[in-house]
C-alpha positions as CSV (number, residue, x, y, z in Angstrom):
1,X,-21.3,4.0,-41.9
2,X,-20.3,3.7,-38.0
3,X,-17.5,3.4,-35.7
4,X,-16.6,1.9,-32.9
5,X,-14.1,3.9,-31.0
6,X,-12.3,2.7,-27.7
7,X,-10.1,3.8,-25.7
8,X,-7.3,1.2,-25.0
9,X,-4.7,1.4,-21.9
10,X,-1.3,0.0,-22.9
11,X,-0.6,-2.5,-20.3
12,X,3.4,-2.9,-19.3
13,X,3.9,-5.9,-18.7
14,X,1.9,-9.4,-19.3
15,X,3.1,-12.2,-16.7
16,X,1.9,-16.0,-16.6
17,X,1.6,-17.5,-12.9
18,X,0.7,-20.8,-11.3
19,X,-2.2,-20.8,-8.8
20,X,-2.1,-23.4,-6.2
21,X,-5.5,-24.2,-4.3
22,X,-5.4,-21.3,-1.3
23,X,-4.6,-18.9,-4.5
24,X,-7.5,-19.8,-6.8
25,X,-9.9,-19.9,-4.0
26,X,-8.8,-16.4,-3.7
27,X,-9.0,-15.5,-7.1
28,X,-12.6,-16.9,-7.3
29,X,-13.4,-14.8,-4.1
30,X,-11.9,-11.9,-5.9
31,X,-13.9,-12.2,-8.9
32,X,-17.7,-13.5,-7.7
33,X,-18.6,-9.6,-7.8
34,X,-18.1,-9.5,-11.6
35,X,-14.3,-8.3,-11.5
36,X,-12.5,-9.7,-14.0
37,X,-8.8,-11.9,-13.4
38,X,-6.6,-9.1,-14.4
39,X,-8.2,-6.6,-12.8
40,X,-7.9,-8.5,-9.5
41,X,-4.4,-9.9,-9.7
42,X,-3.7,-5.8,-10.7
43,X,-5.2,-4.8,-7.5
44,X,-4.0,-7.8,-5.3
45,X,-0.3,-6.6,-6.3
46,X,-0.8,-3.1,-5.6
47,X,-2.5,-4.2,-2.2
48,X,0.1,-5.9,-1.1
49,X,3.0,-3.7,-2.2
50,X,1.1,-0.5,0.1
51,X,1.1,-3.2,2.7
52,X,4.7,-3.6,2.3
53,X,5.5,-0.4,2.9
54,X,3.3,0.4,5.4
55,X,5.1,-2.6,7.4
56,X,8.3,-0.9,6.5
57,X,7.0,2.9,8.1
58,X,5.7,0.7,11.3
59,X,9.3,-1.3,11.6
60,X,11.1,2.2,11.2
61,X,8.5,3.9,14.2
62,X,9.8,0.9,15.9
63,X,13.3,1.3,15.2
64,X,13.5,5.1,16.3
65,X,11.5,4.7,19.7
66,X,14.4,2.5,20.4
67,X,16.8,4.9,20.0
68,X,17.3,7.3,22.7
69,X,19.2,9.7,21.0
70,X,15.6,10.3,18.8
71,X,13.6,10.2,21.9
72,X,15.5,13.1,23.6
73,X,15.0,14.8,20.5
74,X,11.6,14.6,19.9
75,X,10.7,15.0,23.8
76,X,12.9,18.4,23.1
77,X,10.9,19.4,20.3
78,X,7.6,18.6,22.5
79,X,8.7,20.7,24.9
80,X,9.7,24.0,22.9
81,X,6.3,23.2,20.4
82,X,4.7,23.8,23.8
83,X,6.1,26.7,25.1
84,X,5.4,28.7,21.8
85,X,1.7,27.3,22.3
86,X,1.5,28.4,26.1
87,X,2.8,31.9,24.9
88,X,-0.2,32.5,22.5
């Protein structure tokens, strides 16, 4: 007698989409190396969300070098971060 044991990840969440032409060239680029669909929509989502929110730290940079109030405060911190290095 055998057995065949796997180990199975429960997915969430299954989700049906329509591919237009720019989207299933994509998809064919993402899977010539042998990835299969899921797999590359997966990491396509999770891609993009990191993306996402590293546009959202760059539009907050962008936000506080605007404000003057924050600059004073960080050119204050510069200054005392180098006094306490100069008195080393």
């Amino acid at each position: 007698m055998s057995y065949n044991c796997d180990t199975l990840h429960l997915m969430e969440k299954a989700i049906s989409i329509r591919l237009d032409e720019q989207a299933q060239e994509a998809l064919r680029k993402l899977t010539e190396s042998g990835r299969n669909q899921s797999d590359a929509v997966r990491e396509a989502i999770v891609e993009l969300a990191r993306r996402g929110q590293r546009g959202d730290l760059v539009a907050e940079a962008k936000r506080l070098s605007a404000d003057r109030e924050d600059r004073t405060e960080k050119a204050r911190v510069a200054r005392l971060m180098e006094s306490l290095r100069a008195a080393r």
